[in-house]
PDB file of N, CA, C and O in Angstrom:
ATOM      1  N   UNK A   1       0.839  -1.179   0.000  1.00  0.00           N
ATOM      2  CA  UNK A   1       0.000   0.000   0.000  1.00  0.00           C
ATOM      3  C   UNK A   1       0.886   1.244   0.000  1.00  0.00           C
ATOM      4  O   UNK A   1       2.011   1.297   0.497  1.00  0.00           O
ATOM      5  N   UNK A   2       0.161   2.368  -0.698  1.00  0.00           N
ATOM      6  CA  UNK A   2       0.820   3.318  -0.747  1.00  0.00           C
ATOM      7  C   UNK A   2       1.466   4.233   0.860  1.00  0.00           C
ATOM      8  O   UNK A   2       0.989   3.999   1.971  1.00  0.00           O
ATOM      9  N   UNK A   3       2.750   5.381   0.576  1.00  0.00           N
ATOM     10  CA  UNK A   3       2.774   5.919   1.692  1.00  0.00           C
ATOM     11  C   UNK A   3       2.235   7.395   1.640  1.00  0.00           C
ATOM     12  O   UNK A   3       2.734   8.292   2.320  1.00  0.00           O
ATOM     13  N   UNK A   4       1.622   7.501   1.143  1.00  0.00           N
ATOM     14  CA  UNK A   4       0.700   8.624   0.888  1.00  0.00           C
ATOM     15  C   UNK A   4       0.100   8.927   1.970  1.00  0.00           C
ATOM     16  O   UNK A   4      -0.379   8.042   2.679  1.00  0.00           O
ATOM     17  N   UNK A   5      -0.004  10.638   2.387  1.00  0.00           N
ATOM     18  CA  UNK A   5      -0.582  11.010   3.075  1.00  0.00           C
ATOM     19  C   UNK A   5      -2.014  10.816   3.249  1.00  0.00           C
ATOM     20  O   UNK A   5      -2.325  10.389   2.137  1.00  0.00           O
ATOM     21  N   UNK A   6      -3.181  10.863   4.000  1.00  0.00           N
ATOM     22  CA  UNK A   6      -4.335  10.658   4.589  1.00  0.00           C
ATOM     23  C   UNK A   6      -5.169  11.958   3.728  1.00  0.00           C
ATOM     24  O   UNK A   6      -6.310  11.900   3.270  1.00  0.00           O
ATOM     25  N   UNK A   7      -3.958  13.435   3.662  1.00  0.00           N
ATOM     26  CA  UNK A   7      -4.967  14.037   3.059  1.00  0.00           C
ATOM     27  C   UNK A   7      -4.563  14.041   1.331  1.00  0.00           C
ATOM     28  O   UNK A   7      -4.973  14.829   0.478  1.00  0.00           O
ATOM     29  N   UNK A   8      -3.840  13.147   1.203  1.00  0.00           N
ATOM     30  CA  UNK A   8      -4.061  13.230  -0.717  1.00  0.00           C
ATOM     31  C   UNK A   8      -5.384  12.365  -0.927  1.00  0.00           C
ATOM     32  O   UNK A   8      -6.164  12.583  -1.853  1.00  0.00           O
ATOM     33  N   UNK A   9      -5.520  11.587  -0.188  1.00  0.00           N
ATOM     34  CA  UNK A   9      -6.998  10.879  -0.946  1.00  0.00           C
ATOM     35  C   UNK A   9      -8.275  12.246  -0.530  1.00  0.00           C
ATOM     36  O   UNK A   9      -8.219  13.211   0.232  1.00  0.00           O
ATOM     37  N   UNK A  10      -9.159  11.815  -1.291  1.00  0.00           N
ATOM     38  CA  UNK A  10     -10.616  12.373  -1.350  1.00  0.00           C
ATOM     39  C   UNK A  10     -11.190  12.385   0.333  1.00  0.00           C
ATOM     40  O   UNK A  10     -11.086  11.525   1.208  1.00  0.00           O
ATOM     41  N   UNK A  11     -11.904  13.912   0.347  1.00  0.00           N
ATOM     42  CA  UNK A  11     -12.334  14.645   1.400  1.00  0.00           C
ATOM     43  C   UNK A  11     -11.489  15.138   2.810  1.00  0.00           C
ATOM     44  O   UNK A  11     -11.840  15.796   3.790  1.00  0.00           O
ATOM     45  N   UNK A  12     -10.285  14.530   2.442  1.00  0.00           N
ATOM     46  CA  UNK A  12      -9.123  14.989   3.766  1.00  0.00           C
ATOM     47  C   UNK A  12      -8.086  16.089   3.087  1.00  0.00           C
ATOM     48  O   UNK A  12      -7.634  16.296   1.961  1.00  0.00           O
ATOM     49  N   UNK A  13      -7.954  16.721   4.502  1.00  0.00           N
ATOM     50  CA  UNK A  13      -6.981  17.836   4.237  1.00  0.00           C
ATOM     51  C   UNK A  13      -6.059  17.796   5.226  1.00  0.00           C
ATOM     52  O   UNK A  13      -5.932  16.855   6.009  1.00  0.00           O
ATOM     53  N   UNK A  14      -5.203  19.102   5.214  1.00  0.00           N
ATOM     54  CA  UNK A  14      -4.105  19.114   6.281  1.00  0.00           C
ATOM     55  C   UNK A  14      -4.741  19.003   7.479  1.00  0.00           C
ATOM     56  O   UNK A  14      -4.214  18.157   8.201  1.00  0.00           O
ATOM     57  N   UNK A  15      -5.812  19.630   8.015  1.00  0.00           N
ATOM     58  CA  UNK A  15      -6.026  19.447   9.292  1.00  0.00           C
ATOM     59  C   UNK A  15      -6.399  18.191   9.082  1.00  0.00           C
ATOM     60  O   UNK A  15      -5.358  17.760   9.578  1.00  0.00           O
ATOM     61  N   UNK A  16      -7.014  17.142   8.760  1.00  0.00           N
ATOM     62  CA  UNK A  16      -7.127  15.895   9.081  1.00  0.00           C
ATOM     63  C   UNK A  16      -5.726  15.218   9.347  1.00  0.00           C
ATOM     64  O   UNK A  16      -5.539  14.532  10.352  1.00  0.00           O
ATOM     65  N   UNK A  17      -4.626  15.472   8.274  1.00  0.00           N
ATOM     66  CA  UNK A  17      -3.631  14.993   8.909  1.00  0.00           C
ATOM     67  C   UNK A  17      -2.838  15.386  10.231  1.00  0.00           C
ATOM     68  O   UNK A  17      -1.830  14.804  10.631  1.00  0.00           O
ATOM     69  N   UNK A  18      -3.275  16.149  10.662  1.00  0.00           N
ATOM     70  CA  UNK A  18      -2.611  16.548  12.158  1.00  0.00           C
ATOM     71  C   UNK A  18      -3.994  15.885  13.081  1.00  0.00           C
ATOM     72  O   UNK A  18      -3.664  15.822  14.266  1.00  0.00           O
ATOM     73  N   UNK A  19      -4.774  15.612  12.960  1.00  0.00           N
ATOM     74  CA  UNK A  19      -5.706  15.144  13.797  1.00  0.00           C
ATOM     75  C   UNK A  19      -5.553  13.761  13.754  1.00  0.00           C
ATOM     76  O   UNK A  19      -5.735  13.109  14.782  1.00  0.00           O
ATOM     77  N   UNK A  20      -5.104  12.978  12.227  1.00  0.00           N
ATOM     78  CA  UNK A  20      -4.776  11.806  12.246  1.00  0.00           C
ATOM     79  C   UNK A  20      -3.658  11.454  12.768  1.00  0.00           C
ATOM     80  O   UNK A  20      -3.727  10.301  13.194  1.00  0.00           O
ATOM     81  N   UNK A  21      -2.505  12.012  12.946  1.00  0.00           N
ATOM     82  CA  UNK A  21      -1.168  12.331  12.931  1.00  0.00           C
ATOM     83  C   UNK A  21      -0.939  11.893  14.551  1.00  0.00           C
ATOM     84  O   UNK A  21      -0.093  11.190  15.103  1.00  0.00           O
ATOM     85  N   UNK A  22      -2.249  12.746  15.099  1.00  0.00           N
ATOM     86  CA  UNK A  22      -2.568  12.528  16.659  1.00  0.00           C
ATOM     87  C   UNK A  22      -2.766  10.973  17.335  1.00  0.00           C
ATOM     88  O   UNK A  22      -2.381  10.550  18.425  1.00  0.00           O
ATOM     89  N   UNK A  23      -3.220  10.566  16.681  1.00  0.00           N
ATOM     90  CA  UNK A  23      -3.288   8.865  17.065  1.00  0.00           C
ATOM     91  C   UNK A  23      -2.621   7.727  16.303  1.00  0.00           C
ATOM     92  O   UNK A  23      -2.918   6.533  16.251  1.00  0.00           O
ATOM     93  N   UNK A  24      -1.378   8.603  15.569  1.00  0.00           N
ATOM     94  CA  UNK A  24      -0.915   7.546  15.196  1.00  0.00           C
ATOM     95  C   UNK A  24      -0.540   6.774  13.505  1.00  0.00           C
ATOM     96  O   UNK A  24       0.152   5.830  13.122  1.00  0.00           O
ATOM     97  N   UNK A  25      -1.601   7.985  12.732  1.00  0.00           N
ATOM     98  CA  UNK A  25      -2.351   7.503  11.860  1.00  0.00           C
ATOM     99  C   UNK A  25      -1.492   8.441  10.509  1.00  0.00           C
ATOM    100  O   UNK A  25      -1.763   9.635  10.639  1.00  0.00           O
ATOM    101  N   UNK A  26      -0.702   8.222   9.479  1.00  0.00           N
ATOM    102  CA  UNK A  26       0.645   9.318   9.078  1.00  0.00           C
ATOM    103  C   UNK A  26       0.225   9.042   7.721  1.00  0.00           C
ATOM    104  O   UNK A  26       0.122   9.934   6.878  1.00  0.00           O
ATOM    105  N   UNK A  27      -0.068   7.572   7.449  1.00  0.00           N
ATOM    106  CA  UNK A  27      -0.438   7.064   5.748  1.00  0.00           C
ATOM    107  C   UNK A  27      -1.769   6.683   5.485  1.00  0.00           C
ATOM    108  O   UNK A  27      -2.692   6.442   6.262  1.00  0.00           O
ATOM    109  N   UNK A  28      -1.697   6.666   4.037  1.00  0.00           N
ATOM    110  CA  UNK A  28      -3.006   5.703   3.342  1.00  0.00           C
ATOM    111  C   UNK A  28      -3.142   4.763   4.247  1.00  0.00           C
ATOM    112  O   UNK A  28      -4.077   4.774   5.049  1.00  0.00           O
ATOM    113  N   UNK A  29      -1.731   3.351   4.208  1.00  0.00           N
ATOM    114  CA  UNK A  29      -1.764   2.384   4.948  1.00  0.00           C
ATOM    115  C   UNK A  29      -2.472   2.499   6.221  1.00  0.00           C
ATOM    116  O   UNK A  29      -3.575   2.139   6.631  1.00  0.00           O
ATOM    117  N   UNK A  30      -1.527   3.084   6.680  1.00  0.00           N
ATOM    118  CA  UNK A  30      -2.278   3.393   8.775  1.00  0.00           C
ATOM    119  C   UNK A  30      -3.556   3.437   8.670  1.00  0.00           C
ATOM    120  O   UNK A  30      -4.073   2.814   9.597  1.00  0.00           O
ATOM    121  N   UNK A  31      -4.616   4.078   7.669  1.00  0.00           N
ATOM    122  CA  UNK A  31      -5.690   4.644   7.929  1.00  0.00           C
ATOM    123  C   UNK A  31      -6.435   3.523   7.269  1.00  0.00           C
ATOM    124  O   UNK A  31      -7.527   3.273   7.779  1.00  0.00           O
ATOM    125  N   UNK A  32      -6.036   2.719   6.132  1.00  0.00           N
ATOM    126  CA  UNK A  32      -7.133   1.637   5.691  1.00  0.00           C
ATOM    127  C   UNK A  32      -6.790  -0.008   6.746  1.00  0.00           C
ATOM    128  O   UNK A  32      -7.424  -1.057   6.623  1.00  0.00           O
ATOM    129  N   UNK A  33      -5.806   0.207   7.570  1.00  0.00           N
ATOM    130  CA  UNK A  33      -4.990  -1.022   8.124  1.00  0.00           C
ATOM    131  C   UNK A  33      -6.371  -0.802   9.664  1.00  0.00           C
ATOM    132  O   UNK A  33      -6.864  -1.728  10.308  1.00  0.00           O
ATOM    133  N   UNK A  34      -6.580   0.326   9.796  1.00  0.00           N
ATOM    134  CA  UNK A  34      -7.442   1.177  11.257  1.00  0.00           C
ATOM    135  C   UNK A  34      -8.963   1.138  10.822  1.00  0.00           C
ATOM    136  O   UNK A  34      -9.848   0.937  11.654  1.00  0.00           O
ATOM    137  N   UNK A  35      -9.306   1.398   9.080  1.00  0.00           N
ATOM    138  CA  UNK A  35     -10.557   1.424   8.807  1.00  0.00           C
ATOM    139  C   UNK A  35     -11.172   3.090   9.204  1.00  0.00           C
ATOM    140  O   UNK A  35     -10.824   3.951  10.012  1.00  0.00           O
ATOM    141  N   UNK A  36     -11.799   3.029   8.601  1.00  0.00           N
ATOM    142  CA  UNK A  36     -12.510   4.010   9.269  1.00  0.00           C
ATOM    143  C   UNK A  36     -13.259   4.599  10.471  1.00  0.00           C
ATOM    144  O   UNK A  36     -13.263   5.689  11.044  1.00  0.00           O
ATOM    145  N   UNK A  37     -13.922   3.374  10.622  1.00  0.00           N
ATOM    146  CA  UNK A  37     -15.044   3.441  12.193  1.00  0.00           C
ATOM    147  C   UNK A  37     -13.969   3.369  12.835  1.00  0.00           C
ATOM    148  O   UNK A  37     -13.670   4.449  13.344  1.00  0.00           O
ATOM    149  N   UNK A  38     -12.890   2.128  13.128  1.00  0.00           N
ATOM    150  CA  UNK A  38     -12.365   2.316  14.589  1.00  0.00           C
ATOM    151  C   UNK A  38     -11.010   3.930  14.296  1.00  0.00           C
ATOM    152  O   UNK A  38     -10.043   4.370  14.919  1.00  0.00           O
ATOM    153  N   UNK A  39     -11.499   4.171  13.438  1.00  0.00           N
ATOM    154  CA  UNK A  39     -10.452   5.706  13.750  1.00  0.00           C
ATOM    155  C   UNK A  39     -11.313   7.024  13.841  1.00  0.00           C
ATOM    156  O   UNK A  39     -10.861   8.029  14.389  1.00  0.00           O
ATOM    157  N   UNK A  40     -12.370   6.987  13.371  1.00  0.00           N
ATOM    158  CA  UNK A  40     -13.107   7.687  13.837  1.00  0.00           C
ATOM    159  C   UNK A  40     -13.389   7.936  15.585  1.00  0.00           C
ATOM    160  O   UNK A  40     -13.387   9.046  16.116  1.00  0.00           O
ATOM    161  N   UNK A  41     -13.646   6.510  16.365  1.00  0.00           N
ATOM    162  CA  UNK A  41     -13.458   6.053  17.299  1.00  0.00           C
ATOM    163  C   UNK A  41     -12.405   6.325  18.341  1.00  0.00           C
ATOM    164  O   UNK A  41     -12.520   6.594  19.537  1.00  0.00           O
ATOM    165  N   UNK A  42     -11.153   6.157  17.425  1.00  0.00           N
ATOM    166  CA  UNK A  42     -10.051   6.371  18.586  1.00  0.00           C
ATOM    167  C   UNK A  42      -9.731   8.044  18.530  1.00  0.00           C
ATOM    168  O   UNK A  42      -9.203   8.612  19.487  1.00  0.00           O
ATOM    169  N   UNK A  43     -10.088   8.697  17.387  1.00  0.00           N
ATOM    170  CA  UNK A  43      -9.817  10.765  17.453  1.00  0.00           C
ATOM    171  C   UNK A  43     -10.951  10.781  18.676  1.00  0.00           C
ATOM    172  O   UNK A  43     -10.397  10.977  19.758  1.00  0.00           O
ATOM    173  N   UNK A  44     -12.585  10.603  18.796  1.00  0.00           N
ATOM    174  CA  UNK A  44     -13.165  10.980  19.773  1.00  0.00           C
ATOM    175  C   UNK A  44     -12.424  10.757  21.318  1.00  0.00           C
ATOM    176  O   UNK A  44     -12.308  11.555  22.247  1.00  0.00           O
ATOM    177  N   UNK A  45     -11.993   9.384  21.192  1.00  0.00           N
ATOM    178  CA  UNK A  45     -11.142   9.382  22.498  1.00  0.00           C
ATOM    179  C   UNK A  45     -10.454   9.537  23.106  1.00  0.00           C
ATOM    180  O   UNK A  45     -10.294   9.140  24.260  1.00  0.00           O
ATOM    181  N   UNK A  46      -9.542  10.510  22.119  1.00  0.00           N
ATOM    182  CA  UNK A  46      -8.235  11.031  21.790  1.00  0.00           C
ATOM    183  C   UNK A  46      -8.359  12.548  22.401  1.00  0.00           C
ATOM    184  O   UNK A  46      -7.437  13.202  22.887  1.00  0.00           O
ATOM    185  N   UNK A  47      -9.647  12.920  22.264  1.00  0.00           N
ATOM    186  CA  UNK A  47     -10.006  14.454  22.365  1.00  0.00           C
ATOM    187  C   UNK A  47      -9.917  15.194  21.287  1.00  0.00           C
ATOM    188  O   UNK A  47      -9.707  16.400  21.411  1.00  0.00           O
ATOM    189  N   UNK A  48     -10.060  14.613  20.036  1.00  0.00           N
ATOM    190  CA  UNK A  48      -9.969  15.479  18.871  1.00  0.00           C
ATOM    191  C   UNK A  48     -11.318  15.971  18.688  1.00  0.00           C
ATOM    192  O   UNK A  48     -12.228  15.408  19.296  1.00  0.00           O
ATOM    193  N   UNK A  49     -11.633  17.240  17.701  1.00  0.00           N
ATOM    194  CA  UNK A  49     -13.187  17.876  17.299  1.00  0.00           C
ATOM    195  C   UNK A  49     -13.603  16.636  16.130  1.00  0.00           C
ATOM    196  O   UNK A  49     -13.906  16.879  14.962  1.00  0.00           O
ATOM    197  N   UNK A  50     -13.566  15.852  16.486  1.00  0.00           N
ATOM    198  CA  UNK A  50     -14.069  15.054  14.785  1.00  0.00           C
ATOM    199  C   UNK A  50     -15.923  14.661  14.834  1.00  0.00           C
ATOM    200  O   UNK A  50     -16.484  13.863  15.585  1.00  0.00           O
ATOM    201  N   UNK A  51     -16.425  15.378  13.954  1.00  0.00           N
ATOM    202  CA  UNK A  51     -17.424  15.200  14.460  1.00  0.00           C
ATOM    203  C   UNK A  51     -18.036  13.949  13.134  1.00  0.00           C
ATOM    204  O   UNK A  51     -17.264  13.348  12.387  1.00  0.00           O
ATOM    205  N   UNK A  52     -19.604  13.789  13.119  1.00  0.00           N
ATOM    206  CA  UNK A  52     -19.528  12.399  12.217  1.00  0.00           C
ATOM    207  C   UNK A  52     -19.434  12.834  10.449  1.00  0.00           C
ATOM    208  O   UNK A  52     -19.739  12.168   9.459  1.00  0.00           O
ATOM    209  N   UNK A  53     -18.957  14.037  10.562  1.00  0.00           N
ATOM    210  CA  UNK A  53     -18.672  14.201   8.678  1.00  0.00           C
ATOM    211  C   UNK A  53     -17.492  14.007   8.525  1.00  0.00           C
ATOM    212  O   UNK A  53     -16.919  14.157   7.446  1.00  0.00           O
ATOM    213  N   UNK A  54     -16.654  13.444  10.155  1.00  0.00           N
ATOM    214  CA  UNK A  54     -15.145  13.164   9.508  1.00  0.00           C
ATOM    215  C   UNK A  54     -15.152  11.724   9.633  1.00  0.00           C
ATOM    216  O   UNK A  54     -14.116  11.102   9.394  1.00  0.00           O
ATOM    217  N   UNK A  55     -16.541  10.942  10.091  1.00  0.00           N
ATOM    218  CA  UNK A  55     -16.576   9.452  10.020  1.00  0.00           C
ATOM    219  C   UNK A  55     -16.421   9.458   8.480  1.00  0.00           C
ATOM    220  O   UNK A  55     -15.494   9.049   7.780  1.00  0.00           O
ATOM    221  N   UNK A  56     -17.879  10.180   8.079  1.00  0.00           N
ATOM    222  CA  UNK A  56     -18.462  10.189   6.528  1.00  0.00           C
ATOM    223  C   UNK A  56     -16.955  10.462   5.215  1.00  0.00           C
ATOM    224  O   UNK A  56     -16.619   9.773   4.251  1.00  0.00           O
ATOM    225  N   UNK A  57     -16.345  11.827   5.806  1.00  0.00           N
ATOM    226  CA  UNK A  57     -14.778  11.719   5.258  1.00  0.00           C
ATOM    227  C   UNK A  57     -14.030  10.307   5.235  1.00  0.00           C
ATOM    228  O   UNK A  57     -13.706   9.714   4.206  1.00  0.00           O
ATOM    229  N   UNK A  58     -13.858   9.964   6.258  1.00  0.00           N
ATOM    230  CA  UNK A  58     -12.592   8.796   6.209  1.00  0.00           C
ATOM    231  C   UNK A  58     -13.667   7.436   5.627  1.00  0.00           C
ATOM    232  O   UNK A  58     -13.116   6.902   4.664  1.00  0.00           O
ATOM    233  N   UNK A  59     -14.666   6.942   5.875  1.00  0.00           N
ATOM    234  CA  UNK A  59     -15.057   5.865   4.959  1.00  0.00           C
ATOM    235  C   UNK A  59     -14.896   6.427   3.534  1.00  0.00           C
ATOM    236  O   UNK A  59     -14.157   5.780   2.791  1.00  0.00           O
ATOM    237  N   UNK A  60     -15.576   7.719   2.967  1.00  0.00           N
ATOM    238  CA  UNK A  60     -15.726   8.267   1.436  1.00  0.00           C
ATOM    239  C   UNK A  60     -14.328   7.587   0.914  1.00  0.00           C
ATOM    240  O   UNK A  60     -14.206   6.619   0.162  1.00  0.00           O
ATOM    241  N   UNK A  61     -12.810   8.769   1.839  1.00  0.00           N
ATOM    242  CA  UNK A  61     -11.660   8.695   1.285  1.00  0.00           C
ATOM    243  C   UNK A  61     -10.895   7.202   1.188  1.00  0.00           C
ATOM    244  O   UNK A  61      -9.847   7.042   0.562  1.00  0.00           O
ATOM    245  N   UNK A  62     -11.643   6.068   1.963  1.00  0.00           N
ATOM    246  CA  UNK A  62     -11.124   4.825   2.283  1.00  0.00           C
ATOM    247  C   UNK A  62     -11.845   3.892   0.860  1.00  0.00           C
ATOM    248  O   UNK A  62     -11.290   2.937   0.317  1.00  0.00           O
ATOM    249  N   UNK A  63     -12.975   4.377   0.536  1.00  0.00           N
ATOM    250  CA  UNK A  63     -13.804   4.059  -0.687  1.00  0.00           C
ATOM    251  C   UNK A  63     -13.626   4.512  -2.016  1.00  0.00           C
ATOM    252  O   UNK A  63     -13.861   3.785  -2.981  1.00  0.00           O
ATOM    253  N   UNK A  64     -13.061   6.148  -2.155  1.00  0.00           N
ATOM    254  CA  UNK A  64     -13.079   6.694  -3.017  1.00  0.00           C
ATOM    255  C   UNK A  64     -14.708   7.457  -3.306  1.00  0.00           C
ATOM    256  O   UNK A  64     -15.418   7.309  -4.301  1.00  0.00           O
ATOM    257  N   UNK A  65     -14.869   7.947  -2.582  1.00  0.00           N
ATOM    258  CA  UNK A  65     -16.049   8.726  -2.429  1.00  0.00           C
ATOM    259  C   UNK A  65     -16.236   9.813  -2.181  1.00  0.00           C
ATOM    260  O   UNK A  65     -15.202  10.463  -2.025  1.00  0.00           O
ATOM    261  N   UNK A  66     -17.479  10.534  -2.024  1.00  0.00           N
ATOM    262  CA  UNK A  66     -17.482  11.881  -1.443  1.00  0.00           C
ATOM    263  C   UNK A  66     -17.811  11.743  -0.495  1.00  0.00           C
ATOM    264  O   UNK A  66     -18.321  10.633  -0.339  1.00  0.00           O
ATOM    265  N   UNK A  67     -17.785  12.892   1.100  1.00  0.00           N
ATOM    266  CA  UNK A  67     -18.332  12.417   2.070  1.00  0.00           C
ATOM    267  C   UNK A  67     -19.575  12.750   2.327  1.00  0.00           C
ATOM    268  O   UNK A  67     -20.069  12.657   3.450  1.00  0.00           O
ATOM    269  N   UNK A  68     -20.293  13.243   1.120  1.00  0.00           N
ATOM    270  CA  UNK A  68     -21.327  13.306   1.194  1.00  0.00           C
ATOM    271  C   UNK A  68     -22.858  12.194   0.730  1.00  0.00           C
ATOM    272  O   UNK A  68     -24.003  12.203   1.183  1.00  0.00           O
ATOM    273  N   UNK A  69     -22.179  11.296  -0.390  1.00  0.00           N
ATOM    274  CA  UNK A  69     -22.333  10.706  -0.920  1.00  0.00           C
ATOM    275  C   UNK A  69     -22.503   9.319   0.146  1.00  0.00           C
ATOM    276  O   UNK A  69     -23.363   8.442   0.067  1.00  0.00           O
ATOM    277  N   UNK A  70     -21.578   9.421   0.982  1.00  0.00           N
ATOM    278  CA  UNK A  70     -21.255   8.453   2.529  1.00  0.00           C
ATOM    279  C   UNK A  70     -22.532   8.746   3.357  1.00  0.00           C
ATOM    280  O   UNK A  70     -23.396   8.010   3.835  1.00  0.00           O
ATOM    281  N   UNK A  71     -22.404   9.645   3.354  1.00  0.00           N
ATOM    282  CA  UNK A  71     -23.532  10.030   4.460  1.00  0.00           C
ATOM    283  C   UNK A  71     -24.767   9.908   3.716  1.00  0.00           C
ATOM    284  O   UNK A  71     -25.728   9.902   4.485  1.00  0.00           O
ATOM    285  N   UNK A  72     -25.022   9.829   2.750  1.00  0.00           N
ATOM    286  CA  UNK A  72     -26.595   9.349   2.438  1.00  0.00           C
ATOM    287  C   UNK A  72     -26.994   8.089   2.213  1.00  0.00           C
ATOM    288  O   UNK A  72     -28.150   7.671   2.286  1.00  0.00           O
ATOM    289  N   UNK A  73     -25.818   7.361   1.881  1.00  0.00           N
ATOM    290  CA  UNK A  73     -25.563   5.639   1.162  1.00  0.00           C
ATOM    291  C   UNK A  73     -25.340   4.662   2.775  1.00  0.00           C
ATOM    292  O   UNK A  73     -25.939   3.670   3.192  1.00  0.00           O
ATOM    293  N   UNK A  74     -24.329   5.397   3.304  1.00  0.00           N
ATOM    294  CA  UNK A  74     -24.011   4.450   4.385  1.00  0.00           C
ATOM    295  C   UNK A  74     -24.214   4.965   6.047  1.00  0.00           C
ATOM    296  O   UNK A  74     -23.804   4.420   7.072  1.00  0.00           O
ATOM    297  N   UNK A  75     -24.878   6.018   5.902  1.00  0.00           N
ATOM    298  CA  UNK A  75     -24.906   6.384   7.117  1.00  0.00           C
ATOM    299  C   UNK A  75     -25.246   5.453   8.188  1.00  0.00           C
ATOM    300  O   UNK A  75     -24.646   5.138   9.216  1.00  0.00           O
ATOM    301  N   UNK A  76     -26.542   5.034   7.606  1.00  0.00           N
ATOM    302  CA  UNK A  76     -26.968   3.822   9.064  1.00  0.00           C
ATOM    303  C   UNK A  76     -25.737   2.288   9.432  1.00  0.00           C
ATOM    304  O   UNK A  76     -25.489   1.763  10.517  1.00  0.00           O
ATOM    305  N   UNK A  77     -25.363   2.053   8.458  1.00  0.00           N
ATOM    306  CA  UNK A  77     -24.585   0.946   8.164  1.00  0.00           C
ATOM    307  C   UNK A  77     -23.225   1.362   9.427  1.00  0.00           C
ATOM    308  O   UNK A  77     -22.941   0.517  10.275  1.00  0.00           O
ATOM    309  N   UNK A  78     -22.541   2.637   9.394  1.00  0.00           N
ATOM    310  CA  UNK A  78     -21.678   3.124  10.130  1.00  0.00           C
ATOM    311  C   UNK A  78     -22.453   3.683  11.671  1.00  0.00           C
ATOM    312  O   UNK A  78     -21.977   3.462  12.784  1.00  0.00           O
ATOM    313  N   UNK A  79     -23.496   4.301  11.452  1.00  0.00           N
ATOM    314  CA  UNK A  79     -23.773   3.997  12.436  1.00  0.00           C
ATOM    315  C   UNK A  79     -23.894   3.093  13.610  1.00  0.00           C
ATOM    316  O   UNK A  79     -23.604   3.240  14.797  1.00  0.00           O
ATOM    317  N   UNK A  80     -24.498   1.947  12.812  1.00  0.00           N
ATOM    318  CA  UNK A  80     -24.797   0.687  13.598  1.00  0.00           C
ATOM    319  C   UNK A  80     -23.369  -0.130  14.186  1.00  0.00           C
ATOM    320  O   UNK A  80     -23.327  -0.881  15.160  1.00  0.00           O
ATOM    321  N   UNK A  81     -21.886   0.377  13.008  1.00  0.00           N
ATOM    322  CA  UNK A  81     -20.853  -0.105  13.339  1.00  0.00           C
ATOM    323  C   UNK A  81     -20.407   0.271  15.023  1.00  0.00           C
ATOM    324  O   UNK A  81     -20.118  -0.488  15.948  1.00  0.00           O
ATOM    325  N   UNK A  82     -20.495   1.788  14.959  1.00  0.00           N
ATOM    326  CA  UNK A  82     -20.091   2.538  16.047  1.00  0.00           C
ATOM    327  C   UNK A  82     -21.084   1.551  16.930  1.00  0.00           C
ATOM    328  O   UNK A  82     -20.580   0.555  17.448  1.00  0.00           O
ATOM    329  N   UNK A  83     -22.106   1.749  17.054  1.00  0.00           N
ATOM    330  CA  UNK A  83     -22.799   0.997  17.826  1.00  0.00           C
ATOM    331  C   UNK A  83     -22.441  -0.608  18.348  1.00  0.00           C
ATOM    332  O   UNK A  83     -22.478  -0.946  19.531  1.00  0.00           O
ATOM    333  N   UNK A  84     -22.160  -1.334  17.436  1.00  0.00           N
ATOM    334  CA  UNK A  84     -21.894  -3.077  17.766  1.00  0.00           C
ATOM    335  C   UNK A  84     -20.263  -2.310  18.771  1.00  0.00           C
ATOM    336  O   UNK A  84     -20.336  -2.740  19.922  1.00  0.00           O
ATOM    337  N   UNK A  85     -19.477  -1.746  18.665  1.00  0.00           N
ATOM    338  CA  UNK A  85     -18.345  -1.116  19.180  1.00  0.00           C
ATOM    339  C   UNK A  85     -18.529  -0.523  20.530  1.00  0.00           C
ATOM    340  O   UNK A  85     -17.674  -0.028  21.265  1.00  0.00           O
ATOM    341  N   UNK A  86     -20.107  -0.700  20.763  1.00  0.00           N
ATOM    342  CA  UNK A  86     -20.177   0.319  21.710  1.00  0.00           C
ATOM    343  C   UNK A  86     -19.709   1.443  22.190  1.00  0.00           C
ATOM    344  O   UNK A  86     -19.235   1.794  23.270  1.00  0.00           O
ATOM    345  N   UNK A  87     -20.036   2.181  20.705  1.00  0.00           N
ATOM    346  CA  UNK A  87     -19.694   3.681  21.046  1.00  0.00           C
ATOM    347  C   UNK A  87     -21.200   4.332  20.154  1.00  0.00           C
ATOM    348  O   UNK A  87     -21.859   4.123  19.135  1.00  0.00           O
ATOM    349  N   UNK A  88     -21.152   5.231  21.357  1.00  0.00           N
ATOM    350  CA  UNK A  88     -22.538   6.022  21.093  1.00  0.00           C
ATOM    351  C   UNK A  88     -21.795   7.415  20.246  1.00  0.00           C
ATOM    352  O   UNK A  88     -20.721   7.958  20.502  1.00  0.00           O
ATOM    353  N   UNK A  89     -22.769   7.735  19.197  1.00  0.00           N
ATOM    354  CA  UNK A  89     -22.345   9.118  18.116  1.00  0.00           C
ATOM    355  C   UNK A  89     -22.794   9.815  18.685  1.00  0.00           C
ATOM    356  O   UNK A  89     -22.778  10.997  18.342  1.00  0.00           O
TER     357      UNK A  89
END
């Protein structure tokens, strides 16, 4: 896998990479190896602002999507993930 930054793929930018950067998270790799939900997961616990359009971001950019496009297609699906995880959105 590539070592490409988190914000060259689709819907991430520099601040995502310093928020990703924060737990750990530096490449493409790191971030599809983490998935989306459980990194979404570990920034909230982390104390980062990520709120759920940066869930909708990191599945889109992990898919090749928009994160908007995420949020109308898969919202419940990620939802329910966070949920089996027991983590409340």
């Amino acid at each position: 896998m590539s070592a490409r930054r988190p914000s060259d793929l689709l819907n991430l930018g520099p601040k995502s990479d310093a928020m990703l950067a924060a737990i750990g998270i530096r490449t493409h790799a790191d971030l599809a190896a983490r998935g989306a939900v459980d990194t979404y997961i570990a920034l909230k616990r982390a104390g980062q602002p990520a709120s759920l359009n940066m869930l909708w971001a990191l599945e889109g950019a992990l898919t090749g999507r928009h994160w908007r496009a995420v949020a109308q297609e898969d919202r419940l699906r990620l939802l329910l993930a966070l949920e089996e995880r027991g983590f409340k959105a």
